[in-house]
MITITOR-148443 format. One record per residue: residue number from 1; residue in three letters; x, y, z of N, C-alpha, C, O, CB in turn. Coordinates in Angstrom, 3 decimals, m for minus. Atoms other than C-alpha are relative to their C-alpha. Glycine has a CB too. Example, Ala and Ser with C-alpha at 12.3 -4.5 7.8 and 13.67 -1.06 7.14 Angstrom:
// residues 2
{1, 'ALA', {0.890, m1.190, 0.000}, {12.300, m4.500, 7.800}, {0.900, 1.200, 0.000}, {1.936, 1.181, 0.665}, {m0.992, 0.027, 1.246}}
{2, 'SER', {m0.820, m1.190, m0.060}, {13.670, m1.060, 7.140}, {m0.770, 1.090, 0.730}, {m0.261, 2.198, 0.899}, {0.414, 0.462, m1.415}}
// end
This chain:
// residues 64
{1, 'UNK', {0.837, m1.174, 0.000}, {0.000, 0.000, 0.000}, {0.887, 1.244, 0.000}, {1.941, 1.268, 0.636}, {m0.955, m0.006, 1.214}}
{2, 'UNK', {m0.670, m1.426, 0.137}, {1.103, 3.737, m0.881}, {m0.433, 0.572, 0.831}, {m1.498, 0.212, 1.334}, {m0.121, 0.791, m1.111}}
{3, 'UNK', {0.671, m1.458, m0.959}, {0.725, 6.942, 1.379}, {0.604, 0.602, m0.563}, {1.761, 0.382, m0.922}, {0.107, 0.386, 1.599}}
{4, 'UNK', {m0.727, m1.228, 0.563}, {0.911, 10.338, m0.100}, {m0.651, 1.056, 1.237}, {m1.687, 1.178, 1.892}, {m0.466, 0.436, m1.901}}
{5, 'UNK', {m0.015, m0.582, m0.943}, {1.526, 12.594, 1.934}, {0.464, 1.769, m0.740}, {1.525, 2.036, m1.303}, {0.981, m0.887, 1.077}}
{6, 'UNK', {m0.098, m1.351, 0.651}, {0.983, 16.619, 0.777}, {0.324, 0.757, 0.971}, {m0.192, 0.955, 2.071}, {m1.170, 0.536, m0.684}}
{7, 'UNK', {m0.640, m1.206, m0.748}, {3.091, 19.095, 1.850}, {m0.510, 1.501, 0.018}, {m0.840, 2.118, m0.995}, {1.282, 0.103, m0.503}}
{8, 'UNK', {0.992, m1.518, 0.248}, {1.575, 22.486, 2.577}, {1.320, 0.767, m0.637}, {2.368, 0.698, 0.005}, {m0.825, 1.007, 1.814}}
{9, 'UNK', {m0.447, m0.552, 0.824}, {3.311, 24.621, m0.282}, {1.144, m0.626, m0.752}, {1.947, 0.088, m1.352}, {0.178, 1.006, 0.468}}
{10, 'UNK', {m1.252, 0.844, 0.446}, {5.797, 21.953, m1.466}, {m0.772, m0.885, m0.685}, {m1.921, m0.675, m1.073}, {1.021, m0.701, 1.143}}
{11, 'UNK', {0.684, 0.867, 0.842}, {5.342, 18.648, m3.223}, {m0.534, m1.604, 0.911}, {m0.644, m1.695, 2.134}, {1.148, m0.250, m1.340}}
{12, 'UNK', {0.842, 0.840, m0.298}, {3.738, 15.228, m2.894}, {1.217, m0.819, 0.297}, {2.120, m1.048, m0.508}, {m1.134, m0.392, m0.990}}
{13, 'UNK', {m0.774, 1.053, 0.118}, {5.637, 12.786, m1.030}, {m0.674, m1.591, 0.183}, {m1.640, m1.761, 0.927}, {1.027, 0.297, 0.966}}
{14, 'UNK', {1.015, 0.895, 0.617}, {4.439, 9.413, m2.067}, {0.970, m1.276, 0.396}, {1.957, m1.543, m0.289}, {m0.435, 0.295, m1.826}}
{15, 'UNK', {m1.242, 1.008, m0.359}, {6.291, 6.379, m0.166}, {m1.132, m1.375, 0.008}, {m2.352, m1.494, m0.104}, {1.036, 0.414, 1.860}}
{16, 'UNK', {0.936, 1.700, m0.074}, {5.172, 2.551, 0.079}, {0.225, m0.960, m1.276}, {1.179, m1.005, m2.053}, {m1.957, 0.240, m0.015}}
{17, 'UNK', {m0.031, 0.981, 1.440}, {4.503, 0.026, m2.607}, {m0.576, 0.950, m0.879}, {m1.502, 1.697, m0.564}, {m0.970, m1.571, m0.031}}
{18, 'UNK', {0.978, m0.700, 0.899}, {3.607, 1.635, m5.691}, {1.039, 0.071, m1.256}, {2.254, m0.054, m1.103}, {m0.640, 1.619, 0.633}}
{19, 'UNK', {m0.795, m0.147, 1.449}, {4.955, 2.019, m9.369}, {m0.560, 1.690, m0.657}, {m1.703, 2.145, m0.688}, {m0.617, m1.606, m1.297}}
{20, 'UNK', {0.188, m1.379, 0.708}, {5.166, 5.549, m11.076}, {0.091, m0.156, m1.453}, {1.154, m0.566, m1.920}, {1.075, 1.065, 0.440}}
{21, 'UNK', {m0.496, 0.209, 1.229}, {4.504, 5.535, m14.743}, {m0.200, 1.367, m0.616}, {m0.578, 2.321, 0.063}, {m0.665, m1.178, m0.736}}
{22, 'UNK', {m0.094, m1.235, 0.872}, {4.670, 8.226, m17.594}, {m0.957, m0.281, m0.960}, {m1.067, m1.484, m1.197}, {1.406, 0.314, m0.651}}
{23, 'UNK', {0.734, m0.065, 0.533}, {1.954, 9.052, m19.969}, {m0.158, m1.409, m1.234}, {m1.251, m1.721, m1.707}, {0.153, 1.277, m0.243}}
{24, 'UNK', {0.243, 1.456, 0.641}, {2.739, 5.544, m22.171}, {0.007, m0.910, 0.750}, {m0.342, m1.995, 0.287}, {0.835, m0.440, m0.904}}
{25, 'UNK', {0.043, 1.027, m0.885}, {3.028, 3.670, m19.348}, {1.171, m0.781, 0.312}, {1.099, m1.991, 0.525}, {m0.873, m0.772, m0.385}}
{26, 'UNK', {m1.489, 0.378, m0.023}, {6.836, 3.211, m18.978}, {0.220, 0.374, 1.796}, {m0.064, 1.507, 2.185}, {1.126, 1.138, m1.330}}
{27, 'UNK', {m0.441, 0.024, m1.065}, {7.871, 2.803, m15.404}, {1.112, 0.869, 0.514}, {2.219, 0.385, 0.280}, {0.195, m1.042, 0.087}}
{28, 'UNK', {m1.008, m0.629, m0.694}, {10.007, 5.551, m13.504}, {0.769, m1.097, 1.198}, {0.147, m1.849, 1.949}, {m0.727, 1.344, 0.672}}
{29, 'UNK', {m0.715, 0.544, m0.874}, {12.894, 4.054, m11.496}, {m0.618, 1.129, 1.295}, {m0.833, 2.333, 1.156}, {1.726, m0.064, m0.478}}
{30, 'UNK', {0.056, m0.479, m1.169}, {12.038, 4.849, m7.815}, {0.444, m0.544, 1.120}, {m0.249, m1.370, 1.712}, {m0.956, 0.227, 0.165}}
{31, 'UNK', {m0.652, 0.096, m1.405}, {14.336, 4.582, m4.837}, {m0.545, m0.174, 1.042}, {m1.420, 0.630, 1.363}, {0.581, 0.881, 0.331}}
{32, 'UNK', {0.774, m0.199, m1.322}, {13.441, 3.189, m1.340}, {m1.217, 0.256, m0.180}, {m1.761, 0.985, 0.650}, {0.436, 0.995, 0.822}}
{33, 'UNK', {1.609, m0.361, m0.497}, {9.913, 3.337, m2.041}, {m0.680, 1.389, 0.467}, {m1.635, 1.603, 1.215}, {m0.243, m0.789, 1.189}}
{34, 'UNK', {0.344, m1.307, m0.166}, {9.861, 7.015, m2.232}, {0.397, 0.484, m0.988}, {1.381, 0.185, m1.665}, {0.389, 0.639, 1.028}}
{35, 'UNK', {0.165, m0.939, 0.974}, {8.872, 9.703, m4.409}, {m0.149, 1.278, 0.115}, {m1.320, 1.496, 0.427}, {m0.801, m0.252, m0.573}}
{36, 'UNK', {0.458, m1.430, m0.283}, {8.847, 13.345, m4.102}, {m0.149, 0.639, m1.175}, {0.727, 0.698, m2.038}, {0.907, 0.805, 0.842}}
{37, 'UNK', {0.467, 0.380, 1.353}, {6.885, 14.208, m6.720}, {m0.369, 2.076, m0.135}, {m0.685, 2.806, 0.803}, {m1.732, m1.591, m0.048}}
{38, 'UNK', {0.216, m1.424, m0.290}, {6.502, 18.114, m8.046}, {m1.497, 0.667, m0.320}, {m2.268, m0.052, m0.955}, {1.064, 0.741, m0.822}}
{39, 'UNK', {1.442, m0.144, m0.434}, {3.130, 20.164, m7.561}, {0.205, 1.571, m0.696}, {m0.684, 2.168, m1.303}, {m0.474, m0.235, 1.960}}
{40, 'UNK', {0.160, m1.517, 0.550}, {4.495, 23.736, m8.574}, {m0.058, 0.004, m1.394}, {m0.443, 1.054, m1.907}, {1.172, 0.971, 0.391}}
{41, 'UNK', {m0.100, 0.276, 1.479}, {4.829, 22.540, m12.175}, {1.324, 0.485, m0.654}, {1.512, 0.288, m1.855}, {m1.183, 0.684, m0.727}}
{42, 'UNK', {m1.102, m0.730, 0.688}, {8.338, 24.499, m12.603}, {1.306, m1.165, 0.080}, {2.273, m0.929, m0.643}, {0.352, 1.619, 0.869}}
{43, 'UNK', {m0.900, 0.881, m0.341}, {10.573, 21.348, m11.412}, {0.886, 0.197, m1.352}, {0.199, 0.697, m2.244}, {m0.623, m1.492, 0.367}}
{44, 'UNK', {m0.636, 0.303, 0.941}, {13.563, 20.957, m14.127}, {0.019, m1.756, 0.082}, {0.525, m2.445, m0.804}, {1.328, 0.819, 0.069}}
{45, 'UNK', {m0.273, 1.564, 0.199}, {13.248, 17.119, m13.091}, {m0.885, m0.426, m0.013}, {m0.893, m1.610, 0.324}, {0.671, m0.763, 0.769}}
{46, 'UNK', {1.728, 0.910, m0.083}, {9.305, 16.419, m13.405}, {m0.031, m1.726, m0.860}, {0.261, m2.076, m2.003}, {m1.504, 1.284, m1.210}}
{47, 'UNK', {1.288, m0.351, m1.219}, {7.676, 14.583, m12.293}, {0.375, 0.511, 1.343}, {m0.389, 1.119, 2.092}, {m0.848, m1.352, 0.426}}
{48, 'UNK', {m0.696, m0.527, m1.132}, {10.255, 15.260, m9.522}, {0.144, 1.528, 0.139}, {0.390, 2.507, m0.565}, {1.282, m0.565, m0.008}}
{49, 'UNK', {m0.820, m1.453, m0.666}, {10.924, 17.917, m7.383}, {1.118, 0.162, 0.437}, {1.683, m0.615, 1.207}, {m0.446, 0.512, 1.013}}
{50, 'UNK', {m1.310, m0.221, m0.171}, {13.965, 19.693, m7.373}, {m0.303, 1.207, 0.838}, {0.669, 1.892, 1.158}, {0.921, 0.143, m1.318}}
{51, 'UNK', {0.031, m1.369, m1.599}, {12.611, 22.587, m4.586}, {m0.246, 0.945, m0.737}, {m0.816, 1.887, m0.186}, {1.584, 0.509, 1.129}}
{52, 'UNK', {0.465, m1.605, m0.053}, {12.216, 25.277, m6.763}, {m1.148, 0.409, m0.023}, {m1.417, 1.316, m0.810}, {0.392, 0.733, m0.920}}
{53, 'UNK', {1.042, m0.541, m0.391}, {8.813, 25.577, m5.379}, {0.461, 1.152, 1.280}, {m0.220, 2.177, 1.326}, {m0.982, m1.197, 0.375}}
{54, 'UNK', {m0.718, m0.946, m0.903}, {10.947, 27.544, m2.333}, {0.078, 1.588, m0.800}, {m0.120, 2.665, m0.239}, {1.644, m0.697, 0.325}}
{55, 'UNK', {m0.441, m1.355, m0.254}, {11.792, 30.289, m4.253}, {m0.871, 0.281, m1.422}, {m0.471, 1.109, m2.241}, {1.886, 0.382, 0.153}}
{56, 'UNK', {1.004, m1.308, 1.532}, {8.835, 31.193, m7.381}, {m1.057, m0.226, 0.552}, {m2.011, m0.622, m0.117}, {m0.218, m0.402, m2.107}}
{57, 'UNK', {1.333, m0.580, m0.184}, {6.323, 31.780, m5.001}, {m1.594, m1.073, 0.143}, {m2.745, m0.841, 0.514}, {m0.058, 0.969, m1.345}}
{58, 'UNK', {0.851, 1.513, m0.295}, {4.488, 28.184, m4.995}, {m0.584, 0.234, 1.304}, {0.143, 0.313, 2.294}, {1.022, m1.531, 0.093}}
{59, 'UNK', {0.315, 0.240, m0.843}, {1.394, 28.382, m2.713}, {m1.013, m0.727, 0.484}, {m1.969, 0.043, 0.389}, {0.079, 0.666, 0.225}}
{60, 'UNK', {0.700, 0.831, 0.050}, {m0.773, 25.656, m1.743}, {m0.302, m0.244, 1.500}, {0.778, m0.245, 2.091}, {0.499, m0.962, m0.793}}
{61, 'UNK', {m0.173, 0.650, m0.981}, {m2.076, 24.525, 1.713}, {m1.347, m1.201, 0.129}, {m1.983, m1.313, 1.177}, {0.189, 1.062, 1.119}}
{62, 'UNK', {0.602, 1.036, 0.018}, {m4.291, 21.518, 0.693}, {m0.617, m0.613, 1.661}, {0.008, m0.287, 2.670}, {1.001, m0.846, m0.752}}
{63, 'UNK', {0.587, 0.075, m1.123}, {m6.720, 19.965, 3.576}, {m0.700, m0.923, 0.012}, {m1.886, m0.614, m0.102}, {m0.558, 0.909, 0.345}}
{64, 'UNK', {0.376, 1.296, 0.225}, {m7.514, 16.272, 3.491}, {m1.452, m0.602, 1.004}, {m1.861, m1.755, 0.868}, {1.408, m0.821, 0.294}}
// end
């Protein structure tokens, strides 16, 4: 089983069993069963986040 877990103004971290694929359905390598996945849309490594939600202003505080 997965848990995602949303960060208030950051990204989705997404740990457990689970497979990440890309719009054909090709499998992302994922480490340790964790994913930090990006939400501001500016990442240079999407689907990953590389943080620069920190500094362009990314604001989100989601409420499950």
């Amino acid at each position: 089983m997965a848990d995602i877990n949303v960060r208030p103004n950051g990204p989705l971290i997404v740990t457990g069993d689970f497979k990440l694929l890309d719009v054909e359905g090709k499998e992302f390598a994922v480490e340790n069963q964790r994913a930090v996945l990006c939400r501001c849309g500016a990442s240079a490594n999407k689907p990953f986040c590389d943080g620069t939600h920190r500094n362009n202003g990314f604001a989100s505080e989601p409420k499950a």
